[in-house]
C-alpha positions, 0 to 999 in steps of 0.5 A, spaced: 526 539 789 526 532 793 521 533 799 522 527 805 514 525 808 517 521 815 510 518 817 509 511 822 505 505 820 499 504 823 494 500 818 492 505 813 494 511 807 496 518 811 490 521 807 493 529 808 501 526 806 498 523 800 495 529 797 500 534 799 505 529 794 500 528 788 500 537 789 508 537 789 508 531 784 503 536 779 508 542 780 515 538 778 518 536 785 519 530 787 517 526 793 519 520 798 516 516 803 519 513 809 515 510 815 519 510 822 515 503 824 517 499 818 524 502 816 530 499 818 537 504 818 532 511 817 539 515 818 542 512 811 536 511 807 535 519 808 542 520 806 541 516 800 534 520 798 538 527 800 531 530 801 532 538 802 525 539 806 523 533 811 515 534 813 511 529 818 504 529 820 503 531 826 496 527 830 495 529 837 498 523 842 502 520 835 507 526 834 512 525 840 516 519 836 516 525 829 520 530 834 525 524 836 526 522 830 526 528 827 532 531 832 536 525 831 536 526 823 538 534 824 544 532 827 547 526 821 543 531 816 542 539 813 535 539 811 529 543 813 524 540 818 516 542 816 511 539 821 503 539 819 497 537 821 491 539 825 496 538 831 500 543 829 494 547 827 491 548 835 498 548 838 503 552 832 508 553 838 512 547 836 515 552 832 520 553 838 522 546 839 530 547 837 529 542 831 522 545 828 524 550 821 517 551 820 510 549 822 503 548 818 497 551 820 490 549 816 490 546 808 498 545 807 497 544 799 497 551 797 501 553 802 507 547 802 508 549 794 509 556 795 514 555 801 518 549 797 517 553 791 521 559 795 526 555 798 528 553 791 530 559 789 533 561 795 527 567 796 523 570 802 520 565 806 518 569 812 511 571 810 508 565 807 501 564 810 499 558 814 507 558 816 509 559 823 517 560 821 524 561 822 528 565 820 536 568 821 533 566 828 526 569 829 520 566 829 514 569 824 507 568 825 503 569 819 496 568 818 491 563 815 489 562 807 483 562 806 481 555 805 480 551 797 474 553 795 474 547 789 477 542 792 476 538 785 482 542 783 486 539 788 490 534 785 488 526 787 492 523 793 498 520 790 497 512 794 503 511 790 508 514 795 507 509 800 508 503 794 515 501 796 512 498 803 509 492 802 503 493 808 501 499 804 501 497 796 497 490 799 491 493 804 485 490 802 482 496 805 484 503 800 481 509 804 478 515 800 475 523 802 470 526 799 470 532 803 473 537 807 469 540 814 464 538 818 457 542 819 455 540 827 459 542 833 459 536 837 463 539 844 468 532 844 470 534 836 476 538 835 472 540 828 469 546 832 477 549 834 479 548 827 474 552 823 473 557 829 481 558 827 481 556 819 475 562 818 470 556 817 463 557 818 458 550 819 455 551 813 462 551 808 462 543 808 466 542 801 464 537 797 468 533 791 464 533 784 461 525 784 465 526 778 471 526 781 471 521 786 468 516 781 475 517 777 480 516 783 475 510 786 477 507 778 484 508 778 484 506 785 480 499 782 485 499 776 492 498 780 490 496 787 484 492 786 482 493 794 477 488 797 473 495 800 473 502 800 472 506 806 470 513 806 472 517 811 469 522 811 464 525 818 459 523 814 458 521 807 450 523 806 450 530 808 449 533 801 442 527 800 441 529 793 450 529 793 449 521 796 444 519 791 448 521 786 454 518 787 451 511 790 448 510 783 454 511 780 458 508 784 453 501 784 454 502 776 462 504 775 466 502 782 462 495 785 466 494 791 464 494 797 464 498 802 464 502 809 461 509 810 461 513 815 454 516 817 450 520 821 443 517 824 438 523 824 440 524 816 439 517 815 433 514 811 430 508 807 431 512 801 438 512 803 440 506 806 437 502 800 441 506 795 447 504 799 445 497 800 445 497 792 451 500 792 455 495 795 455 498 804 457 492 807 458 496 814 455 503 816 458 506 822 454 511 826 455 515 833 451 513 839 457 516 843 452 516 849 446 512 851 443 517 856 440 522 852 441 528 857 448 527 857 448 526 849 443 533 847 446 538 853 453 536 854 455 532 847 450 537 843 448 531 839 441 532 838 439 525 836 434 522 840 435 514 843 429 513 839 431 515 832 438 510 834 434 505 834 429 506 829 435 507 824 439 501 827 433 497 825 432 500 819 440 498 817 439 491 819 432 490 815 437 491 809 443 487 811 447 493 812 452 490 819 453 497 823 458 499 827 455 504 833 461 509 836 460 510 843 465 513 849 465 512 856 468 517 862 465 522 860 466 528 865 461 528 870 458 521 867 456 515 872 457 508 871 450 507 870 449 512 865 454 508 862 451 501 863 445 506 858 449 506 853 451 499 852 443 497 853 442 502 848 446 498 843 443 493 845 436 495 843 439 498 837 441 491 835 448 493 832 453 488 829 458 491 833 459 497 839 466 500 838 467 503 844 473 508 847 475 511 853 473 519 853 479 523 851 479 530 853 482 533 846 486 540 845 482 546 844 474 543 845 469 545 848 468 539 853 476 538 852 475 546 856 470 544 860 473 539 864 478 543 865 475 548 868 471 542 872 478 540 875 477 533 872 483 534 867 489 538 868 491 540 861 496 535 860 495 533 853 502 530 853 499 524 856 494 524 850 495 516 847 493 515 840 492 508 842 486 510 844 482 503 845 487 502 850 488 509 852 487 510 860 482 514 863 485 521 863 479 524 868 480 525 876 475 521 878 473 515 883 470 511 878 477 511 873 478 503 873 471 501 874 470 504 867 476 502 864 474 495 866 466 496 863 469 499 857 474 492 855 467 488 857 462 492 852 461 489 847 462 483 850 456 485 854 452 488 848 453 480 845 451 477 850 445 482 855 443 475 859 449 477 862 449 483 864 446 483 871 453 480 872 457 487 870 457 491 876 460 486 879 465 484 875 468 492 874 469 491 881 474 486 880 481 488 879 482 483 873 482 489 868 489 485 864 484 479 864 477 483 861 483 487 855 484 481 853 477 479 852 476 485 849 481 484 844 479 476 843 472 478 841 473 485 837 478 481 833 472 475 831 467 481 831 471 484 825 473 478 821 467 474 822 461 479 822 463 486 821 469 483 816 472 492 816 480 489 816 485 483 815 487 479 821 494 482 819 490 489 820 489 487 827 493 482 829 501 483 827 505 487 824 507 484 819 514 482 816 518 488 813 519 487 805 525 485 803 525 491 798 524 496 803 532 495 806 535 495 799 
């Protein structure tokens, strides 16, 4: 059966879409890829694929362009419409747009096969698990699959999907998953909401045999030739013993360098030299919040103002360029317990503080607490995945002024002699005017110091391939 993927460029592989046509490719379907930000004439290249089934990734704040274009090919085309995602796995009632046949909830491998294997043969779809479903009119809702248990038995992200757009085939960074689920319980994360309704306890994080990454990671060397890796896991050393392991290898079979993603108080010597070795060129970390009361009690983030800047330290004595994550406008947080954060990473001594505005996501417990605080009226329609540029979504006095003390941060953490100037300067109404230097100084930050993307990666779009419109 031909199954359509209908995604939106935006400077990486959809890892969830790659892996569900590797899956659907093992079992003898075929699978293409157009992308709603790169294509011209979408309506003709779908008449010529002739899919059966469509399906679209849903990412909260980054799915409202999927459903418009999704209601615009139903009426030029017959097809069966399938959204997935972890949107789609907090808020299955997108099931009762017009246009929407069926709606993923959890892990899609097993459950999408099953559903396409069933509308091939043209049997019962209406109790597939993980499905929200239509049928003859009536909508069914099925419960969850267990999730895989052996996630090496899933077959490797199929990059080749996305082959015939040049801004994918010449990434320089080729993003890669060694894991499934996350062990902490950070209140602004939706991880939490998803296990609660996948039946995932904290302690089932599903790990892929070092084996098994380092062969993807050869092919990935062999065809693409990336100039780095990035692993996108929550954390990548959260099995130590796993880490070791892997970097070893990784130092012997793989040499690219590349960006990890890491968590602070699992972070040592033996750890970060190994990684060194390896090839990390930038570790990303999250301080989220300079204030160690607001981190501990409302973020739940046991990690002390002490360890960040020990372990920042520790990264910089080998070279390794870190990215500290940090929020600001949190629920309740005063600008002073922002200006904490920018001296934190100052005294951290990170290469660069990537910095976004708080974002109250579905379905957390902090997203549910301001709520219940009447700081945020539950619209999560207003919800931007362009989150560096998002505006403030809390009800507060202080919204512009944090707005603008989020385009000055890293500016300030650059340049701590300045910094006695910032109150001030949040007060002007020149919010357009600090944009741009935010965007002057991340777009040096990234090429110059931390270099984790291309200029084309941050800069423009580029121009469309030729091949795509033929």
């Amino acid at each position: 059966m031909k199954v359509l993927f209908i995604g939106k460029y935006y400077f990486f592989e959809n890892i969830p879409i790659m892996f569900l046509s590797g899956y659907l490719k093992k079992h003898g379907h075929e699978c293409y890829y157009l992308d709603i930000k790169l294509q011209r004439n979408i309506i003709q290249k779908v008449k010529k694929i002739n899919p059966s089934v469509i399906g679209y990734n849903m990412i909260t704040g980054f799915g409202k362009s999927l459903i418009e274009v999704n209601s615009k090919l139903k009426k030029n085309h017959t097809f069966f419409s399938v959204f997935g995602g972890a949107h789609c796995t907090l808020f299955p009632e997108l099931i009762y747009n017009n246009d929407v046949d069926a709606v993923c909830r959890g892990e899609g491998e097993i459950a999408f096969l099953e559903l396409i294997n069933a509308l091939e043969k043209k049997s019962d779809i209406r109790f597939i698990k993980n499905f929200w479903i239509k049928s003859d009119g009536k909508v069914y809702q099925n419960e969850i699959r267990d999730c895989h248990k052996n996630i090496d038995e899933i077959t490797f992200p199929d990059r080749s999907i996305f082959d015939r757009y040049n801004q994918y085939y010449k990434l320089g960074r080729r993003n890669v998953i060694t894991t499934r689920g996350c062990p902490f319980n950070c209140t602004f994360c939706y991880s939490n909401a998803l296990k609660n309704i996948m039946g995932i306890h904290n302690s089932s994080v599903r790990q892929r045999s070092v084996e098994n990454v380092i062969h993807e990671l050869s092919e990935i060397k062999k065809k693409y030739k990336p100039q780095r890796i990035k692993f996108v896991d929550d954390t990548l050393i959260y099995n130590k013993k796993w880490a070791l392991q892997f970097l070893g290898t990784y130092e012997k079979e793989i040499k690219i360098p590349f960006i990890a993603c890491v968590r602070i108080d699992l972070l040592d010597e033996e750890l970060i030299i190994s990684m060194k070795n390896a090839g990390c060129m930038v570790a990303e970390f999250g301080i989220e919040c300079g204030d160690e009361g607001l981190r501990y009690n409302l973020l739940k983030r046991k990690i002390s103002n002490e360890q960040i800047i020990q372990t920042s330290h520790l990264l910089r004595k080998y070279k390794i360029k870190s990215m500290a994550l940090n929020m600001v406008g949190l629920p309740k947080e005063t600008i002073e317990q922002c200006i904490a954060t920018i001296k934190l990473n100052i005294d951290s001594k990170v290469t660069y503080p990537h910095t976004v505005m708080y974002t109250p996501y579905p379905q957390t417990e902090l997203g549910d607490y301001a709520i219940r605080e009447g700081l945020f009226d539950g619209d999560y329609n207003k919800i931007s995945f362009q989150f560096m540029y998002a505006k403030c979504l809390l009800k507060t006095k202080e919204a512009k002024k944090i707005k603008r003390l989020q385009y000055l941060f890293s500016f300030f953490t650059a340049f701590p002699v300045l910094l006695p100037m910032l109150k001030f300067l949040i007060k002007l109404p020149f919010t357009k005017f600090y944009q741009f230097i935010f965007f002057i100084h991340r777009v040096i930050n990234h090429l110059f110091i931390s270099r984790q993307h291309l200029i084309s990666d941050l800069l423009i779009l580029p121009k469309i391939r030729e091949k795509n419109n033929q």
